[in-house]
VEXLUM-638351 format. One line per 4 residues: their letters; for each residue x, y, z of N, C-alpha, C, CB. Coordinates in Angstrom, 2 decimals, always signed. Atoms other than C-alpha are relative to their C-alpha. Glycine has a CB too. Example, Ala and Ser with C-alpha at 12.3 -4.5 7.8 and 13.67 -1.06 7.14 Angstrom:
# residues 2
AS) +0.89:-1.19:+0.00:+12.30:-4.50:+7.80:+0.90:+1.20:+0.00:-0.99:+0.03:+1.25; -0.82:-1.19:-0.06:+13.67:-1.06:+7.14:-0.77:+1.09:+0.73:+0.41:+0.46:-1.42
***
This chain:
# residues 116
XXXX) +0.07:-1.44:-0.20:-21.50:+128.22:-17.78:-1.27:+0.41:+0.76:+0.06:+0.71:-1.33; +1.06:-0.14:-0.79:-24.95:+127.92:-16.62:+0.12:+0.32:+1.98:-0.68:-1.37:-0.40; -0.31:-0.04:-1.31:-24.03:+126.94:-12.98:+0.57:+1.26:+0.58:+0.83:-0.99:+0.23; -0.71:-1.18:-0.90:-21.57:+129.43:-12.61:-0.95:+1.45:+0.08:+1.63:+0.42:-0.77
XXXX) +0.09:-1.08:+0.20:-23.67:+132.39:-13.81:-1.67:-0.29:+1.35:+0.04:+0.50:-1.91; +0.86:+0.57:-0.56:-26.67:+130.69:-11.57:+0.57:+0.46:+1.47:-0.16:-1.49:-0.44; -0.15:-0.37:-0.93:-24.39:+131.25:-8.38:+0.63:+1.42:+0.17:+0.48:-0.89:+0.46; -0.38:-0.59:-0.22:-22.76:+133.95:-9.25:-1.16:+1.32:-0.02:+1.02:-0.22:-0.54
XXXX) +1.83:-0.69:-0.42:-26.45:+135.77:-9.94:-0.72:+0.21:+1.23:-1.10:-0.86:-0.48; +0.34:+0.22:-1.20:-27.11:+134.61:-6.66:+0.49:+0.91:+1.31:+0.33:-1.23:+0.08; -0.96:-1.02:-0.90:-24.40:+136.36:-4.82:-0.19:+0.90:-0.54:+1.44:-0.12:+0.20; -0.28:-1.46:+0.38:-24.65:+139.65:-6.77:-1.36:+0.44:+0.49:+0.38:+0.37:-1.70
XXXX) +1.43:-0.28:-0.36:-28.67:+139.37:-6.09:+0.11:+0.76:+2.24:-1.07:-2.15:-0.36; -0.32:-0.52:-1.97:-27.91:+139.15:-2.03:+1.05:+0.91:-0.08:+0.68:-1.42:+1.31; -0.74:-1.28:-0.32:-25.41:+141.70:-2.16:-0.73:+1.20:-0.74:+1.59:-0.10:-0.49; +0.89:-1.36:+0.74:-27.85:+144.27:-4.21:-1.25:-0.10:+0.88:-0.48:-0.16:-1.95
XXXX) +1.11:+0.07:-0.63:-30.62:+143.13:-2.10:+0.21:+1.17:+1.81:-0.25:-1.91:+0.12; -0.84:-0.79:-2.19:-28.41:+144.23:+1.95:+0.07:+1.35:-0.68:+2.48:-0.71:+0.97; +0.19:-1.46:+0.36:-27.79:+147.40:-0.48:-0.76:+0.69:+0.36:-0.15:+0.25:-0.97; +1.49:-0.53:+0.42:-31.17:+147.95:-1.23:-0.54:+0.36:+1.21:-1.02:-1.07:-0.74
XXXX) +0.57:+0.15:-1.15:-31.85:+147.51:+2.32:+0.25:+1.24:+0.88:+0.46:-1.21:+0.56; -0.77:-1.25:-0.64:-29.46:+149.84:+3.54:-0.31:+1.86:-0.69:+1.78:-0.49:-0.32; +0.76:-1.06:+0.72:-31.00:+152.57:+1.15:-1.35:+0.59:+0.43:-0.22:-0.49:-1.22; +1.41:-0.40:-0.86:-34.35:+152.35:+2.77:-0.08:+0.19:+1.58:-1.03:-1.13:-0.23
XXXX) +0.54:-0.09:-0.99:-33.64:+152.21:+5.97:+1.10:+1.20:+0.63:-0.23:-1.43:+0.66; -0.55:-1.37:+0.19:-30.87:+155.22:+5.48:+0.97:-0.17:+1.55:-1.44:+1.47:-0.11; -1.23:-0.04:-1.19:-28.01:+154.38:+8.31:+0.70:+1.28:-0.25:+1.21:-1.34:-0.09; -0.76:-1.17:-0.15:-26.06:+157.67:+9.16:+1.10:+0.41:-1.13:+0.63:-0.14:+1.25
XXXX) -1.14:+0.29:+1.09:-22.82:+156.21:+7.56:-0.61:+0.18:-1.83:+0.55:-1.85:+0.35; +0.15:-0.38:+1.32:-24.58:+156.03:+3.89:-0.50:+1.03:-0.34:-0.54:-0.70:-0.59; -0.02:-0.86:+0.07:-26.40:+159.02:+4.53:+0.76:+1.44:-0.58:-0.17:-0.26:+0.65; -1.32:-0.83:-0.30:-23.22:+161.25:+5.01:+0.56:-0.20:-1.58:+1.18:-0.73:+1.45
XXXX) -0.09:+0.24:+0.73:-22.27:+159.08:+2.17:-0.06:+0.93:-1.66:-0.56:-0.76:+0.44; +1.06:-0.99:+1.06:-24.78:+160.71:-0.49:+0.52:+1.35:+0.22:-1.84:+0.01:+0.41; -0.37:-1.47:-0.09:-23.85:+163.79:+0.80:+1.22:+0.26:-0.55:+0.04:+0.51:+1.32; -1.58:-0.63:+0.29:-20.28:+163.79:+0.13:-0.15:-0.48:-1.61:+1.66:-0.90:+1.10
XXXX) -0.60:+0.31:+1.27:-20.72:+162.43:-3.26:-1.23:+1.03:-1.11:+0.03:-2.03:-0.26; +1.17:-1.28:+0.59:-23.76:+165.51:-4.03:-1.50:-0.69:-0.21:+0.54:+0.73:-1.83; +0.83:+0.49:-0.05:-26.54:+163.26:-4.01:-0.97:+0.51:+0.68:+0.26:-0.86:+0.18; +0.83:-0.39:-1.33:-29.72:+164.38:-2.74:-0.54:-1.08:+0.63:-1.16:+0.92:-0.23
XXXX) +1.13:+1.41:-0.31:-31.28:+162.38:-0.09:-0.86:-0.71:-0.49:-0.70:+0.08:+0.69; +0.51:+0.98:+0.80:-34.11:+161.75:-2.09:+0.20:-1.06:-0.81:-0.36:+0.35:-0.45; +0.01:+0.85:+0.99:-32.96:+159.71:-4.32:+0.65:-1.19:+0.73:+0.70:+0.54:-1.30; -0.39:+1.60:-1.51:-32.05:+156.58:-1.63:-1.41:-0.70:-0.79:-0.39:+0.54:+2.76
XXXX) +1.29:+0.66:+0.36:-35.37:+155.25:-2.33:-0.06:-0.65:-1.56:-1.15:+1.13:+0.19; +0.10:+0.98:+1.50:-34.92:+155.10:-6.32:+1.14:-0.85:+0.15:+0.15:+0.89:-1.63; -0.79:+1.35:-0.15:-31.49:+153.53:-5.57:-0.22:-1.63:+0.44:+0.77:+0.34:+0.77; +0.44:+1.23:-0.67:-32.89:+150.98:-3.70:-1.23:-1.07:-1.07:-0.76:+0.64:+1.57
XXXX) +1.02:+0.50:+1.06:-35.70:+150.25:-6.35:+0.66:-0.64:-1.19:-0.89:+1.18:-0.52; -1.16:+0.05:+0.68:-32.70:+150.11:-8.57:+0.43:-1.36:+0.00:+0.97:+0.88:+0.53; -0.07:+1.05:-0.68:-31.34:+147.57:-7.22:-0.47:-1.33:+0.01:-0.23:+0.30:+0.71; +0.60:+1.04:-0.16:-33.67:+145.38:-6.26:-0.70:-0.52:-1.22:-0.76:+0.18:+1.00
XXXX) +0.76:+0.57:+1.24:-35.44:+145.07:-9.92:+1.57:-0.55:-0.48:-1.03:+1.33:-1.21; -1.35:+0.59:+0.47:-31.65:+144.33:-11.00:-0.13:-1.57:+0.27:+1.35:+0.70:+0.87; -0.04:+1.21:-0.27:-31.44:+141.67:-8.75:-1.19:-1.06:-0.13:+0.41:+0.08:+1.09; +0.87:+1.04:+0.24:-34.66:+140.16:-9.12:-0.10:+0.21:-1.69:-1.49:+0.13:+0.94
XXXX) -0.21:+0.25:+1.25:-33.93:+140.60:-13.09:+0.67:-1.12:-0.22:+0.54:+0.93:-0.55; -1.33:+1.29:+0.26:-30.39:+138.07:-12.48:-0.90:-0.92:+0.51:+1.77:+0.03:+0.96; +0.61:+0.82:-0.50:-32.90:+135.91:-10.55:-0.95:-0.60:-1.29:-0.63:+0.60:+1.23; +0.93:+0.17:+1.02:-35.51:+135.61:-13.30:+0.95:-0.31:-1.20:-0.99:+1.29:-0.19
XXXX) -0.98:+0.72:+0.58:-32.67:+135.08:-15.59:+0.43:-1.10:-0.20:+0.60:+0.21:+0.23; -0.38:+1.15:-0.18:-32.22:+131.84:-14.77:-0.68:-0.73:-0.86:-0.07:-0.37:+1.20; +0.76:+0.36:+0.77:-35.36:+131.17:-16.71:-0.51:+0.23:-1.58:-0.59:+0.13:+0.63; +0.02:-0.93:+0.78:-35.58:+134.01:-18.91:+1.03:+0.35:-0.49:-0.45:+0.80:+0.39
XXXX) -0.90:-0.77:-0.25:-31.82:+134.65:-20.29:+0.06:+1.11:-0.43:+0.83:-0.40:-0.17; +0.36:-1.48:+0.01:-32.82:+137.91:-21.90:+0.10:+1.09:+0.95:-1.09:+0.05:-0.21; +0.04:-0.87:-0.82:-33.87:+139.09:-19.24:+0.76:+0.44:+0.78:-0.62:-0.13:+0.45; -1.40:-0.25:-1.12:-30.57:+138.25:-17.12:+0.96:+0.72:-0.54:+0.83:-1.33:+0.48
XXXX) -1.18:-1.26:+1.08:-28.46:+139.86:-19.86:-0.49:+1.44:+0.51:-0.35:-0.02:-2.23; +0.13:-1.01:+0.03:-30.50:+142.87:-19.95:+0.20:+0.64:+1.33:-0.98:+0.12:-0.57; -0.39:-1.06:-1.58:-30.23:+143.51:-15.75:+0.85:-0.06:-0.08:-0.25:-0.17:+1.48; -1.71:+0.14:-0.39:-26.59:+142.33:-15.87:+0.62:+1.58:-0.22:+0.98:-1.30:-1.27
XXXX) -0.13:-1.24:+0.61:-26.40:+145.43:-18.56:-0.37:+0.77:+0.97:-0.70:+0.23:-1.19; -0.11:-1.18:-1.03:-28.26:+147.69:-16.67:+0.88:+0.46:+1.32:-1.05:-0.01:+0.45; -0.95:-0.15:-1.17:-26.33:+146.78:-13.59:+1.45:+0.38:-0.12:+0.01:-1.18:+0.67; -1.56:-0.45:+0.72:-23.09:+147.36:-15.43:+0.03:+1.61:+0.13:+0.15:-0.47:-1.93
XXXX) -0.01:-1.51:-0.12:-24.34:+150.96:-16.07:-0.19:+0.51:+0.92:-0.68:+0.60:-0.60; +0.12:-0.68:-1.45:-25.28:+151.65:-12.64:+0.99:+0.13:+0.42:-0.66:-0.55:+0.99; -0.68:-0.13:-1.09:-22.51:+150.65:-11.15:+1.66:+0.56:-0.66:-0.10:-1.53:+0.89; -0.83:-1.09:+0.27:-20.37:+152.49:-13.53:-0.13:+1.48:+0.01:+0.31:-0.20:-0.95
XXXX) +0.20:-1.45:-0.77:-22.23:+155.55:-12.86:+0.39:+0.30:+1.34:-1.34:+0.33:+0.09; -0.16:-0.45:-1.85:-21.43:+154.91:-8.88:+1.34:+0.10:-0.11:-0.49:-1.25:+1.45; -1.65:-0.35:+0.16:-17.45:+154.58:-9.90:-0.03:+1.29:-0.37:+0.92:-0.86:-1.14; -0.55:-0.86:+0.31:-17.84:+157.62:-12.26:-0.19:+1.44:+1.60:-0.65:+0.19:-1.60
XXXX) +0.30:-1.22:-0.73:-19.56:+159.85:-9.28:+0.96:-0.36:+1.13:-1.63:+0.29:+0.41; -1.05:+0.22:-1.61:-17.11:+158.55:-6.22:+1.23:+0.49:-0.83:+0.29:-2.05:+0.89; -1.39:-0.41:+0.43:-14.14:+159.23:-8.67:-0.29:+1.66:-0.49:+0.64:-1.15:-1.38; +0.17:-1.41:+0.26:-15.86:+162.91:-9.63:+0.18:+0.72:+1.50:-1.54:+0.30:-0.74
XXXX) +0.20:-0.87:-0.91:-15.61:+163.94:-6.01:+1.32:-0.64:+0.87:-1.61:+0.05:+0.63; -1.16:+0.35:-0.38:-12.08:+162.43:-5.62:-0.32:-1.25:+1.35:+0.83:+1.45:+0.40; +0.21:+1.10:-0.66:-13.58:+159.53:-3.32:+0.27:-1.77:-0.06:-0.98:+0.23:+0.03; -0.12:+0.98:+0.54:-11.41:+156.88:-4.05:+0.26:-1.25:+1.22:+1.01:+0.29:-1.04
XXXX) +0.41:+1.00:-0.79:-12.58:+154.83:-1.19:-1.02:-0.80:-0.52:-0.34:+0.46:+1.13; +1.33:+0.15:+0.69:-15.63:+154.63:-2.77:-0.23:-0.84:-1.19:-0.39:+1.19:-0.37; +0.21:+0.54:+1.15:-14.84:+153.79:-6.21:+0.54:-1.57:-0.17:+0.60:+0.92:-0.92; -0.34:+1.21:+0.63:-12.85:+150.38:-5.99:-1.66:-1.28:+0.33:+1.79:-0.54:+0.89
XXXX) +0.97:+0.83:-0.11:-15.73:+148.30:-4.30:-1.33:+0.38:-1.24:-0.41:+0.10:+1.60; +1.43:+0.30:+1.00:-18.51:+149.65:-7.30:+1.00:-0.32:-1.23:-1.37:+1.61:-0.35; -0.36:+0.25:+1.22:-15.84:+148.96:-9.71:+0.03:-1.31:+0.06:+1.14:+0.61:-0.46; +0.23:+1.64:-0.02:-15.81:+145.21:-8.91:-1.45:-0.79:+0.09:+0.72:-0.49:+1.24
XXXX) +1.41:+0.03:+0.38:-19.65:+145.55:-8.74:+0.03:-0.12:-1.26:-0.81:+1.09:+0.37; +0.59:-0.39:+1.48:-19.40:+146.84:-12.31:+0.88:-1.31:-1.00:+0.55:+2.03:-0.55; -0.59:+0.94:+0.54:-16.90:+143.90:-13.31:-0.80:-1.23:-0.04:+1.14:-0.13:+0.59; +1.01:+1.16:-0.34:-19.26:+141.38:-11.72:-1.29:-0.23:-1.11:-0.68:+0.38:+1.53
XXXX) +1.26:-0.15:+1.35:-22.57:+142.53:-14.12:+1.05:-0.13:-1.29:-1.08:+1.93:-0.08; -0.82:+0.19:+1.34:-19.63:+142.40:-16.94:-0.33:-1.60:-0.09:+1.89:+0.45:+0.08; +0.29:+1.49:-0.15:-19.43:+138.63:-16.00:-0.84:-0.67:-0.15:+0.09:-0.38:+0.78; +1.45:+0.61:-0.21:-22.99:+137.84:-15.41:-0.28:+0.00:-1.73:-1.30:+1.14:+1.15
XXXX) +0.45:-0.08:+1.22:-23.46:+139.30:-19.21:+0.91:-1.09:-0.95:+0.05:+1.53:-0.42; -0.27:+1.35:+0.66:-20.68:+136.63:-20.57:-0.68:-0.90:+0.35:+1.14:-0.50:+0.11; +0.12:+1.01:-0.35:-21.60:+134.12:-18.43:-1.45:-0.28:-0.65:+0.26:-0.08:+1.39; +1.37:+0.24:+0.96:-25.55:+134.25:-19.55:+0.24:+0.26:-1.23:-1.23:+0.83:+0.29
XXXX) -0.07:+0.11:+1.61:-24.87:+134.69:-22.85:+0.61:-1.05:-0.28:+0.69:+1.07:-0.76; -0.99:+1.12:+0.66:-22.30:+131.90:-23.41:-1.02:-1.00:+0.56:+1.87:-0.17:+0.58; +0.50:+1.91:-0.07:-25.08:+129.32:-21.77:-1.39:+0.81:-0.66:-0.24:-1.27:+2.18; +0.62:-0.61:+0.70:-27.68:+131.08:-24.04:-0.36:-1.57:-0.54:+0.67:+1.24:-0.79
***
């Protein structure tokens, strides 16, 4: 269980990391984004902070599993807050890709726990 939760940490890290990326450096498309889902701009920046402590939480995990549980968790709740707000503004483009985000941190929290 180790292995798997080791690569699959890995991949959720680089895909929260290009996020994170895309948060700071604010492309048009996610911009627009925020907007349609009531977001104020500001808050790009904490997303991105977001994020990136997540992923370098599943990273540190590897060593620490506490610690990988507890980002998996948090990341669970994030990215069921990003389903509940894309599905509050009828954006159901939006919501399937954070709902397989939010399935993924489900996973990460078996998977580190069962090699506990």
């Amino acid at each position: 269980m180790f292995i798997v939760y080791a690569i699959v940490a890995a991949l959720m890290s680089a895909v929260l990391l290009a996020s994170a990326g895309a948060k700071f450096t604010r492309p048009k498309r996610l911009v627009e984004q925020m907007s349609t889902l009531g977001l104020p701009y500001g808050v790009l920046p904490f997303l991105g902070v977001v994020q990136i402590a997540g992923a370098g939480g599943l990273v540190i995990g590897l060593w620490w599993g506490a610690l990988g549980i507890a980002s998996a968790v948090g990341l669970a709740l994030y990215f069921l807050g990003a389903v509940a707000t894309h599905l509050r503004v009828s954006d159901y483009k939006g919501a399937p890709p954070a709902a397989v985000l939010t399935v993924t941190a489900i996973a990460l929290i078996a998977l580190r726990s069962a090699s506990l």
